[in-house]
Structures are given as C-alpha cells and as structure tokens.
Phi, psi and omega in degrees: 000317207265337165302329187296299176321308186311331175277307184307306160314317182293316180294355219279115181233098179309355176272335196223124172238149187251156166296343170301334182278296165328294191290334163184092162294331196294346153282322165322279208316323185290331181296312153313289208308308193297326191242358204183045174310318171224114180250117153304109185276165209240041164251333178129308200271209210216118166249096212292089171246013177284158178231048160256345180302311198299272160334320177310292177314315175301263190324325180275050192326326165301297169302331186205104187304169182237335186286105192284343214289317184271013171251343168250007147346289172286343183271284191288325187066161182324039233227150196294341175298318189287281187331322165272315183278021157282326175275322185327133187318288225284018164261047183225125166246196212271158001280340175316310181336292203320300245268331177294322181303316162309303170318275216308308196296335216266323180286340180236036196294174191279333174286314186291328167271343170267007162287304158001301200305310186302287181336302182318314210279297215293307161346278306182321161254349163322290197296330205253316147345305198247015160276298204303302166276027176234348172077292173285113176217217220192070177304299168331294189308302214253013160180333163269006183262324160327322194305291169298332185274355175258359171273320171315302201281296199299310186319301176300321193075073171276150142291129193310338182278017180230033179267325188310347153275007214281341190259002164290314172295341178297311198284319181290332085020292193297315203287322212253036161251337193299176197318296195259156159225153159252140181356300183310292195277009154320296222286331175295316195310292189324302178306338172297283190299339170291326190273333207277339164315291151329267140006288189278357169277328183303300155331284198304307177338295198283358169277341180275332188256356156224100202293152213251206200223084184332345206273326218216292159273126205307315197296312153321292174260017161266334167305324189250027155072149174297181194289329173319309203122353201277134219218167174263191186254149177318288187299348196277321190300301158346298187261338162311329201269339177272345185280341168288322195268329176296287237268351165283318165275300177335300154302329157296298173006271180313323175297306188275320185300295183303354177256329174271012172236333166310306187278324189308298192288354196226034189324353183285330184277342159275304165344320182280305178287343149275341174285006193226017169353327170307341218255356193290351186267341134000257135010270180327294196295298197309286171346301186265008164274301178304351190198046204287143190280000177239121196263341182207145178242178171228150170198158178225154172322114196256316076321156182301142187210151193229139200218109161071017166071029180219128171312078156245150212278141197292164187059039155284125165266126208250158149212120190272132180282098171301303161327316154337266208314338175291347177228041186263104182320314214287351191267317209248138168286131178052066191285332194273353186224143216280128188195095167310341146303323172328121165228182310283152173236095175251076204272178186247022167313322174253026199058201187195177177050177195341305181279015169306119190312114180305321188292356200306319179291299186289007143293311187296302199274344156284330218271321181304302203278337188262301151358290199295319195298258217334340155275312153322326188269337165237054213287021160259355181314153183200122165331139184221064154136191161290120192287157175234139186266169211292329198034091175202146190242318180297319187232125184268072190207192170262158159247003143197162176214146183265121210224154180228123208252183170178134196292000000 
C-alpha cells in the first residue's frame, strides 16, 4: 500500500487526470498528504493538501494572493472570461474584495436570510409534490439543481419566466475554470459570459428605473451603494452579479445532490438522521466536509514563503486542495467516514479569513431544509442505476443520479 500510495503522489498531475480520480480523488489526496503534502507539480505550481496549510494559506492575504490577472492571462487571453473572472469578488483581494464583499453581505444579513425560510421550505415542497407523482425521478435534474437557481433568482428578483438559461450559463462559465479546457468550452464560457452579460444589463436598466426593496434585493442595493456613496463601477455590478448566481448555484447543488447519495451509500447514517432530525444541521456541516462541493482553491505567492520546511518562490501559483485538507486526521477523527453527527467540524468547504463564503448561511440553510424535508418525505428513496458525476476535478457533484421515491 504505502509503495503504492508512494506512486500515486509521485505520478500525480493536475493536468492529466485518470477517470479513476474524477471518480474518487480521496486516496490520491491521502497519498499526498502522507508523502508530498506540498507538492511541486510539473507545471511549475505548488499543490497544498494538509489543512494546516491550507488555513496558513487563507488567513495570509498578503502572502498568498487571490487577484488571477496573472495566472489567468495566459490561460483566457484577452477574452470576456479572463474580464469576469478578474472581476468577480472572490478573485480579489482586498480593498476591492472588502468593498464588493460589504455590498453582497449587507444584502445577505441574518435577518434577510431567516426571511427566506417560508419560501424556501414551500419551494422545496413543491418540488417534493412533483417528485411524489413521477416516482422515478432525476434527483439534479427534478430537485437539487431546482433549489438554487430559484433562491438565486428570488435574490436578483430575475423573473421567473426568464431564469431558464442562468443555469447552463453558470455550469459553462464554471466548467472553463478547470485546471485544462480544450477550444469548446472556451468558446462555451466566453458565449456564456456574453449572454448572461446582455441579459443582466436588460435587468439592471429596469432596475434602476424601478428599484426593489434593498432590504431583500441583492440586485438593488448592489445598484444603490452603501449609505457613503460607495458604489460598484458598471462593470464591477455586472460581473458580481453573474459571480453570485455561479457561486450560489453549483454549490448548493452539489451539496443536496452529494448528501442524498452520500446518505443512500451509508444507511446506517440515514437512518440515524431520520429518527434524529434534530442532528440536521450536523448532518450539513459533515456533507460538506465529507464531499465538499468545492475541491480546489487558488493563489499565488506574492513572496518567498516557506509551507512545511519547503521553500517557495514569489509569484508561484499555489493550489489549495480542499478535499485533502478536509479528510486530513491531524484536523478530523476517522476522516474517511461519513458521521453526522461530528463535532467540532471545522471543516474549509467555504475557507476560512477574509474569503471565507459570503453566501454560507444561505447554502446551510438551503442545504437543512431540502436535505431534511427530503427525507421525512421519502425516507425510503433509493438509487436506480449509477449516479453519474460532474467529470470536474474543481467542483464535486453529479450531474445526475437516477433515483426511485415512494412516500
């Protein structure tokens, strides 16, 4: 095993991924951490899986930058992709970060999100109605991928009758961050980012002339500014507002689709969360430690810095494994098994220091209520073929699973 292992770190190339990997990364990532915790990849850049590193990496905003223009230059080219993803908050650092981040939060307050809540649960039983009279159903398709884009949607105040592309644009647009793209999904991201571009100038336009209730809509008051003056620049509004609906949707996603398939594989553990509902918000926090929907962060070396008694040089491009760092023993007991219960779980599914997920309270709280109804309602539900995952190595979920419900 440990020779085996010993390879697998050594062979190991974010660039040429085996379908073996796509399908379960967590012996890879365990084989790093125990032999090659900071590992040099044969690109040049540096790959993080411990999660003490990790946290090192996070917390230090100075040392280890967040701002992409020179790591994504050479990859997007001049091109409307490298223009969002420069602007988008979580490709930033501070003070732009701060000041966009303040906008967004000021819009996603505790209150504004326990306003939510009726909606959500009736949404959310809607959607479980019409699992109930089709039997058969597409859990991604016919409910977690539903969740968000209408929470998403509700935030911006999109109409509903025009939300049916945002989530092709969101996955193509998402799909051109992994490590490689080949010519198609350039060409989808960029077409992706011109319509959703389009689209959302049509929105704000009618927003400006008829604004919404700042309180409640995100889109409103990233349009009217703090109380200060402080405003985003047209472009800055823009590409926030598509980095909100991507960064909100995929990830809930992933989050309810990997927790009903996750609980499906482990019953001793559904079990437990249905005679114990109570355990759900638990429950949540584990899911996303055990199956986080987001697998890698990025940064680069703003100076030399030394991780783990290995040198690196400044303007290095780092990539932090979250998935590692999240089954790393020295943080988690028993790391490899799914326990709902876990306390404390201070897992990095949302980071952690400054770039810590603005949306996190509303993912918890979307991820509690559709989890939990779903099980109450179908607390007998069962896998009906092979779930088929995402083939995404950054974001970790299906892109369907065939499921049989019954009340």
């Amino acid at each position: 095993m440990n020779a085996n292992a010993r390879e697998l770190a050594e062979r190991f190339d974010l660039e040429k991924l085996t379908p073996e990997f796509y399908a379960d990364p967590y012996p890879t990532y365990r084989a790093l951490r125990e032999n090659e915790p900071v590992k040099r990849l044969p690109n040049g850049s540096w790959f993080l899986t411990r999660y003490d590193d990790l946290v090192s990496a996070y917390k230090n905003t100075r040392l280890f930058s967040s701002d992409k223009k020179k790591e994504f230059a050479p990859k997007y080219g001049a091109s409307l992709l490298y223009e969002h993803h420069t602007t988008s908050l979580v490709f930033n650092d501070p003070p732009a970060h701060t000041r966009v981040r303040r906008l967004i939060m000021g819009a996603l307050s505790p209150r504004a999100i326990a306003e939510m809540e009726p909606d959500l649960i009736a949404l959310v039983d809607r959607l479980l109605d019409a699992l109930a009279a089709k039997r058969d159903v597409e859990l991604i398709g016919d409910f977690a991928s539903a969740i968000p884009i209408q929470v998403i949607g509700n935030l911006l105040d999109v109409p509903v009758e025009e939300r049916e592309p945002l989530r092709d644009w969101s996955l193509a647009i998402l799909g051109a961050l992994e490590p490689v793209i080949g010519p198609e999904a350039f060409a989808r991201g960029n077409e992706a980012v011109r319509d959703f571009l389009a689209y959302l100038e049509i929105l704000v336009e009618r927003r400006r002339a008829k604004p919404g209730n700042p309180q409640r809509d995100v889109l409103t008051r990233l349009i009217q500014g703090e109380d200060n003056g402080e405003r985003l620049t047209a472009k800055e509004l823009l590409h926030n507002c598509i980095f909100l609906l991507n960064a909100g949707h995929e990830t809930t996603t992933n989050l309810i689709g990997n927790a009903l398939v996750a609980l499906s594989e482990n019953p001793a553990q559904k079990k437990r969360l249905i005679e114990r509902p109570d355990l759900i918000k638990t429950a949540v926090e584990e899911i996303l430690r055990f199956e986080s929907s987001n697998q890698l962060g990025n940064r680069m070396t703003t100076e030399p810095v030394e991780l783990g008694g290995i040198k690196l040089a400044a303007s290095t491009p780092v990539t932090l494994c979250i998935g590692a760092a999240n089954r790393d023993p020295a943080q988690f007991a028993d790391p490899e098994n799914l326990d709902i219960g876990r306390s404390p779980n201070r897992h990095l599914a949302f980071g952690t220091g400054a770039h810590q997920c603005a949306g996190m309270a509303l993912a918890r709280l979307e991820g509690a209520i559709a989890i939990s109804r779903f099980l109450a309602r179908f607390p007998g539900y069962a896998l009906n073929g092979a779930p088929m995952r995402g083939g995404r190595v950054r974001f970790r979920g299906f892109l369907s699973v065939p499921c049989v419900v019954a009340g």
